[in-house]
C-alpha positions in Angstrom: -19.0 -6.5 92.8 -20.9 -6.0 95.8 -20.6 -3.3 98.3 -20.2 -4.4 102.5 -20.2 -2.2 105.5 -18.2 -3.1 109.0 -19.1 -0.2 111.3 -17.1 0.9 115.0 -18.6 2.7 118.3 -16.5 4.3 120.2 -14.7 1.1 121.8 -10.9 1.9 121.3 -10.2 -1.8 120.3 -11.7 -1.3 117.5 -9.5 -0.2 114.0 -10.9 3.2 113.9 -13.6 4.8 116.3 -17.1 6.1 115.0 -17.4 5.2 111.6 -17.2 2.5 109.3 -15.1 0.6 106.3 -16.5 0.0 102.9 -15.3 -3.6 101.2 -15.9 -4.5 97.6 -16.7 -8.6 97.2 -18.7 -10.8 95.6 -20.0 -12.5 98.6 -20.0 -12.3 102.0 -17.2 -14.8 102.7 -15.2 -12.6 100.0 -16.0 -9.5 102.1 -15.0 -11.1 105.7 -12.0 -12.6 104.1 -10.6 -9.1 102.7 -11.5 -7.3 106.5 -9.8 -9.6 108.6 -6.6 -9.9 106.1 -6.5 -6.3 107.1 -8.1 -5.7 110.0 -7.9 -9.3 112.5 -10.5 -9.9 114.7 -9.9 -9.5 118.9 -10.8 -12.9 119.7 -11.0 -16.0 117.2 -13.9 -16.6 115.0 -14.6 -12.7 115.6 -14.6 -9.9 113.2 -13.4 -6.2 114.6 -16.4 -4.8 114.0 -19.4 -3.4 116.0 -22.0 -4.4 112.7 -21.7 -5.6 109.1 -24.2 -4.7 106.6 -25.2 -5.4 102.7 -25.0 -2.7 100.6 -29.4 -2.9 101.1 -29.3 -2.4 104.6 -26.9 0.5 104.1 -29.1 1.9 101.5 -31.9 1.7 103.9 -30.2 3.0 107.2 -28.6 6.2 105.3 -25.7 6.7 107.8 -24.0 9.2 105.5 -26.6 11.2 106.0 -27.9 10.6 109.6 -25.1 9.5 111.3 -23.5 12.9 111.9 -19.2 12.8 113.3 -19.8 9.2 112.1 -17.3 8.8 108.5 -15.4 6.3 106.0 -12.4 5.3 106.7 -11.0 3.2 104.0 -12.4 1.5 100.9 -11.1 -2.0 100.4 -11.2 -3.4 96.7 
């Protein structure tokens, strides 16, 4: 199982402001099935997101760790 990363700003249509969700999938398709059953996008075609990242971009970037008032929201398995 793979790890994916949806981030928000500050934009109040977004689920949750400043911080991000953490989806466990397979695949990508997997990961943008499980976030829009729970979280639907705006607009169609559109996920509710500001970014999505692989668990190796999120490695890279560090957010825990740099992005300070950013946190976690929810885990979805």
């Amino acid at each position: 199982m793979n790890r994916f990363f949806y981030t928000f700003g500050s934009d109040s249509g977004f689920p949750f402001q400043n911080g991000w969700v953490e989806v466990h999938a397979a695949d990508w398709n997997e990961a943008h099935e499980k976030f829009r059953a729970r979280f639907p996008g705006r607009h169609e075609n559109t996920v509710n997101c500001s970014f999505f990242y692989s668990e190796e971009q999120w490695r890279r970037m560090d957010p825990e760790h740099t992005w300070h008032g950013y946190q976690c929201y929810v885990v979805i398995e």
